[in-house]
C-alpha positions in Angstrom: 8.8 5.9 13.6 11.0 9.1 13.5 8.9 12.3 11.3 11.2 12.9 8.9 9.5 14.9 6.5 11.5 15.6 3.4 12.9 18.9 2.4 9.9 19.6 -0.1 11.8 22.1 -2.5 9.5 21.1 -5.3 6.1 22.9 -5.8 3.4 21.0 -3.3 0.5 21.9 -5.6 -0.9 18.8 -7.9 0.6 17.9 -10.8 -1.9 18.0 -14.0 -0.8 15.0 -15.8 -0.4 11.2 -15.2 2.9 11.1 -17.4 6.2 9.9 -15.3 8.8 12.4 -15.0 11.3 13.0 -17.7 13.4 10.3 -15.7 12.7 7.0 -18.0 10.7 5.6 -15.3 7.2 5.4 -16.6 5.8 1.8 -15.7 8.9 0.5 -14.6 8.1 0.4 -10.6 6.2 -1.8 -8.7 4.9 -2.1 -5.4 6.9 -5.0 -4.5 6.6 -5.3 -0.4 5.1 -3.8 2.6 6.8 -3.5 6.0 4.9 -3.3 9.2 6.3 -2.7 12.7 3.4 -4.6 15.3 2.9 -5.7 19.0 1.9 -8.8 18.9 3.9 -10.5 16.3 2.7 -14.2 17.0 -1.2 -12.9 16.3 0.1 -11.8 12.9 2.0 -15.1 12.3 -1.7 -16.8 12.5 -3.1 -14.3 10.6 -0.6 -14.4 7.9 -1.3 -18.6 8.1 -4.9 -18.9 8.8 -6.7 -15.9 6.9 -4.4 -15.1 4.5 -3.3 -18.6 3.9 1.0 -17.8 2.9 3.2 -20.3 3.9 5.9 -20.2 6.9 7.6 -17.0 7.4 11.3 -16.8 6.6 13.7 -15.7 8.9 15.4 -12.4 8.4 19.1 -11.1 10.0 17.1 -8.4 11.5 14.7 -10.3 13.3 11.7 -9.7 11.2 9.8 -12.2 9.4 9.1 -12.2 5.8 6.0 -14.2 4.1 5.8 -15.3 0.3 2.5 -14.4 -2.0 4.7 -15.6 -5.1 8.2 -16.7 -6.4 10.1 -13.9 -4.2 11.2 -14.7 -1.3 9.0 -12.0 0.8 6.2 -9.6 0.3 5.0 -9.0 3.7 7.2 -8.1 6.2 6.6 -8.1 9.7 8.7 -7.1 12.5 8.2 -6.4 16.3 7.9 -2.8 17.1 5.2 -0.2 19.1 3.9 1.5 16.3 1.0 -1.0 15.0 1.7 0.6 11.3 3.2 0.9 8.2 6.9 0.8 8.7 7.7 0.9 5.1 6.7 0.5 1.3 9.0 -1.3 -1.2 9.0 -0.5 -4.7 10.7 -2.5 -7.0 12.7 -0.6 -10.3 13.1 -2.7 -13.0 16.4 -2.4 -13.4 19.4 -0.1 -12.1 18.7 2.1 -14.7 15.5 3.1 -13.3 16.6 2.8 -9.4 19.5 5.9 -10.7 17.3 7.8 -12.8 14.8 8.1 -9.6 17.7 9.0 -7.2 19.2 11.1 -9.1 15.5 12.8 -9.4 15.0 13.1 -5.8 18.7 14.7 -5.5 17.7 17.0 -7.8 15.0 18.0 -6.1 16.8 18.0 -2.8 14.7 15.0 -1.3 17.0 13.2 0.8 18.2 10.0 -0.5 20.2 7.8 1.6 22.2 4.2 0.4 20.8 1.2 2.5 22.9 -0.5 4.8 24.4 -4.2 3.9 22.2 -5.4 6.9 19.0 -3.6 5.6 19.3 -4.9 2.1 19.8 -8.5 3.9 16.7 -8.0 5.4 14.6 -6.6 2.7 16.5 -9.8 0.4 17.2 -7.4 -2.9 20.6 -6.8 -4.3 19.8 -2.7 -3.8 18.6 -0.1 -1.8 18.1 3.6 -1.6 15.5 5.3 1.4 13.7 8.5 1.1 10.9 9.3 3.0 7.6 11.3 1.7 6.1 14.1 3.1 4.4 12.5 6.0 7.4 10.3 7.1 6.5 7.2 5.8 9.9 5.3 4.7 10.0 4.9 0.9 12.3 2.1 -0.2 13.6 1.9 -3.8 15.1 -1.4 -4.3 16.5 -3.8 -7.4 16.7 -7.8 -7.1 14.0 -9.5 -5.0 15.5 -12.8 -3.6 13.7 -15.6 -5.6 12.4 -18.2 -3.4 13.4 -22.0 -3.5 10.4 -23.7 -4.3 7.0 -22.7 -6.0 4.4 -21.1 -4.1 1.5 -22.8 -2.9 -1.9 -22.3 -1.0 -4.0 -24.5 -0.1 -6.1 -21.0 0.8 -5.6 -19.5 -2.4 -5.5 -22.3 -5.0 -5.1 -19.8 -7.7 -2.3 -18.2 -5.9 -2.1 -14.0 -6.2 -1.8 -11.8 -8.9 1.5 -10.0 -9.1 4.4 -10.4 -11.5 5.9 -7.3 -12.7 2.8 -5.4 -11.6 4.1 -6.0 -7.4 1.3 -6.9 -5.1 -2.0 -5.2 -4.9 -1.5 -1.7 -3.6 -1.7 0.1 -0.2 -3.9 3.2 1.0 -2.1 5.4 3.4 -3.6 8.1 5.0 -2.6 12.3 5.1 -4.1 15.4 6.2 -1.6 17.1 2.9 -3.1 15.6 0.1 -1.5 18.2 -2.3 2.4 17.8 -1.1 1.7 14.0 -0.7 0.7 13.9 -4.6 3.3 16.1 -5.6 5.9 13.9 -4.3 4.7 10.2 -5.4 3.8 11.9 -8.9 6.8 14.9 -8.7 9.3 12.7 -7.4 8.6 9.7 -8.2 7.0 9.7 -10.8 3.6 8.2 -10.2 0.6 8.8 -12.3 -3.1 9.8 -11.4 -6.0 7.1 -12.0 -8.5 9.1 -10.2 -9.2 11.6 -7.8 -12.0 11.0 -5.3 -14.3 13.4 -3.3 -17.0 11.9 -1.4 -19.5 12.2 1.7 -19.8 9.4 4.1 -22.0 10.4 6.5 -21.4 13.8 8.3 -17.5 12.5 7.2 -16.3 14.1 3.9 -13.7 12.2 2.6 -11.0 13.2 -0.5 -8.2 10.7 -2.2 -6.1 9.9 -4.6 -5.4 6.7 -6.8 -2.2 6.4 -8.2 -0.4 4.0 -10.5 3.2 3.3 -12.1 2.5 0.2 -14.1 -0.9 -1.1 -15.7 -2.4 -1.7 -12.0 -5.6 1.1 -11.9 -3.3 2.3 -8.2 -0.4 0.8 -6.8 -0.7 3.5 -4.2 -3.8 5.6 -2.4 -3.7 8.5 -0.3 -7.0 9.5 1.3 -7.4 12.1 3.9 -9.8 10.9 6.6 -10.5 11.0 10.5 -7.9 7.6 11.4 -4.9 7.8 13.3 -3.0 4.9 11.1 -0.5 6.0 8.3 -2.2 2.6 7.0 -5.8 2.6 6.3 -5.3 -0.7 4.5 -3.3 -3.2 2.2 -4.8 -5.0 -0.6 -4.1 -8.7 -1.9 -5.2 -9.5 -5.2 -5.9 -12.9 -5.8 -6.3 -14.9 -9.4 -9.4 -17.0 -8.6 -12.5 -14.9 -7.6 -14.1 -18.0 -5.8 -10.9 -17.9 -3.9 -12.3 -14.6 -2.6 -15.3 -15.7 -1.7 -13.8 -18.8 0.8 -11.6 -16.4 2.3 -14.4 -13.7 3.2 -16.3 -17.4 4.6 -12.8 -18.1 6.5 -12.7 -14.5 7.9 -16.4 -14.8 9.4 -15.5 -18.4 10.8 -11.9 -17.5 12.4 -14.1 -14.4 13.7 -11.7 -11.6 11.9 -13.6 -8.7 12.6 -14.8 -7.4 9.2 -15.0 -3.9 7.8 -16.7 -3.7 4.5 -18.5 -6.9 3.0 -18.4 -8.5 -0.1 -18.7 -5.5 -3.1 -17.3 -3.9 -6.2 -15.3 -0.4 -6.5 -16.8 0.7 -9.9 -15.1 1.1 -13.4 -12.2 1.5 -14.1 -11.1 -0.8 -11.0 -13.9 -2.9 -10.9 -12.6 -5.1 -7.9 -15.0 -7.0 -6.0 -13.3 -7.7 -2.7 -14.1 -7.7 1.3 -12.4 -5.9 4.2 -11.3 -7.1 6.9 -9.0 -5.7 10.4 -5.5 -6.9 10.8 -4.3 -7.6 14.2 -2.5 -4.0 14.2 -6.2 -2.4 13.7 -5.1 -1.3 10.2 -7.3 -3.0 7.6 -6.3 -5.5 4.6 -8.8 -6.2 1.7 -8.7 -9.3 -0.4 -10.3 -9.1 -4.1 -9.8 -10.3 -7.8 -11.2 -8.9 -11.0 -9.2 -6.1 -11.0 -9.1 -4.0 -14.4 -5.7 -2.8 -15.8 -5.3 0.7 -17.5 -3.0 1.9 -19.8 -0.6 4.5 -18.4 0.4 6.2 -21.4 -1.8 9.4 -21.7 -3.8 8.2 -19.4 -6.3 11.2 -17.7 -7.1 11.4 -13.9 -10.9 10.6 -13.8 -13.3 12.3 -11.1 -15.4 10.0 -8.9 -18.0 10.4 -5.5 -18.5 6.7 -5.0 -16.2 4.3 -3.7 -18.2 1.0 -5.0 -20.8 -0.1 -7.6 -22.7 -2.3 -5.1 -21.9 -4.5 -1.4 -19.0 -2.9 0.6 -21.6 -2.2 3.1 -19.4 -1.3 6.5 -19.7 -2.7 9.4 -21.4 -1.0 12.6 -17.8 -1.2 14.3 -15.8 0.2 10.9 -18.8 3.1 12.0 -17.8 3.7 15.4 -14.1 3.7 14.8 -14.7 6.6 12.0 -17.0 8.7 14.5 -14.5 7.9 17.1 -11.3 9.0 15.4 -14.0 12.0 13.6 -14.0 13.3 17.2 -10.9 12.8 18.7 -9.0 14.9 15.7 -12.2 17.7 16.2 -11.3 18.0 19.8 -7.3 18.3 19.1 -7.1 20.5 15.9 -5.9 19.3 12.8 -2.5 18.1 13.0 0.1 19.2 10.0 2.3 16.4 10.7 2.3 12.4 11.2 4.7 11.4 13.7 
């Protein structure tokens, strides 16, 4: 993927508030798909079916492959390409209103803002599309009119189905070495809000983050700087059924999906108990349930050093990959860019 920073005219230091811009926006967006470009497309279409248990992949113009977690037609996305990454993160507006109040924003702002193509939208399956890209590169799609699907979705891996609605799917977690701009421009530009700003020490790793949200979900998005050479550090799926939770953590061990963090619960406000687990792109998903709501109005950031309450213990090869990557970026100098 192109690095296509954007023309960050705006100021790159924090903002102080969790309040949407004065754009009419506030809790109005939701994360509503994820696009990843990967190698080995057929491993994913048996990951997609046997761990996270969606049903058959639809078809799209572009060659990609969309899979269902609900009544739209796609919320993964999955197309063949190098990168092993993030290609790009779909957020829904509610209406039109919203999608021009947030392009006309970024305009304003001088973020580039470009209309997406007839073939894209078919592709994506919404009525409309604008593309912007944040200040790391990652392609940030604002779109109207998911494509319902036909038929009901099913599981016969998650009974209870997922939790998502006009809250989107769980959230992602990218990572960036420019926390500061990368804030300013979900909460600046578009509008975000802060749940809660993290600083922590995992072993001779110090880690710092960001939780944001633009609907009742505790973070939609996270952005933490640490030693890994993804844009993606993970995706989350939040499913209704805890026990449904618990059989997929028993399905990851069985199928032998290499597991990152076990069974364990981020503390309050989120209050997810989930497991981690690697994709076959190396990026990590988690699965959970339980997850708390906030209320975005007046909301203030909180302050945390602890990423769960108990479990979440990682795994001795979640270790190795940290020290590894801890290494390789002490060897080549901080990088300012993604590319």
């Amino acid at each position: 993927m192109p690095d296509s920073p954007v023309n960050a005219s705006f100021s790159s230091s924090p903002t102080s508030t969790s309040a949407m811009p004065a754009n009419g926006t506030a809790c109005r967006l939701a994360l509503g798909y994820l696009v990843f470009a990967v190698r080995k497309p057929l491993r994913w279409e048996r990951f997609c079916h046997d761990m996270l248990g969606l049903p058959e992949a639809v078809a799209n113009p572009d060659g990609s492959r969309g899979y269902r977690m609900d009544g739209a037609m796609q919320r993964l996305i999955v197309a063949e390409g190098p990168e092993d990454d993030l290609a790009a993160m779909g957020l829904i507006c509610e209406d039109d209103t919203v999608l021009d109040a947030l392009a006309a924003r970024l305009r304003q702002i001088q973020i580039p803002v470009e209309e997406g193509s007839e073939a894209l939208r078919a592709s994506r399956r919404v009525q409309r599309l604008l593309v912007t890209r944040d200040p790391d590169g990652n392609a940030v799609e604002l779109a109207v009119g998911m494509e319902a699907a036909p038929a009901p979705f099913t599981s016969t891996a998650f009974r209870g189905g997922f939790h998502t609605g006009r809250l989107g799917i769980g959230h992602a977690v990218l990572v960036s070495h420019r926390l500061e701009a990368m804030e300013a421009f979900y909460t600046g530009a578009l509008g975000f809000g802060v749940s809660e700003r993290l600083a922590t020490r995992v072993g001779p790793m110090h880690i710092k983050g960001i939780f944001l949200h633009c609907n009742e979900r505790h973070h939609s998005v996270a952005i933490f700087d640490m030693p890994l050479q993804k844009r993606l550090q993970h995706f989350m799926l939040q499913a209704e059924d805890l026990c449904d939770v618990g059989m997929a953590f028993e399905r990851a061990k069985l199928g032998k999906v290499p597991i990152s963090l076990n069974l364990g619960q981020h503390p309050h406000p989120d209050g997810t108990i989930s497991f981690y687990g690697m994709t076959p792109s190396g990026f990590d998903f988690e699965i959970g349930a339980g997850c708390h709501e906030i209320e975005p109005q007046g909301w203030q950031p909180l302050h945390t050093t602890v990423t769960s309450s108990w479990g979440h213990k990682p795994s001795l090869r979640l270790q190795m990959k940290m020290a590894a990557n801890m290494l390789a970026n002490a060897i080549k100098g901080p990088s300012k860019t993604k590319s």
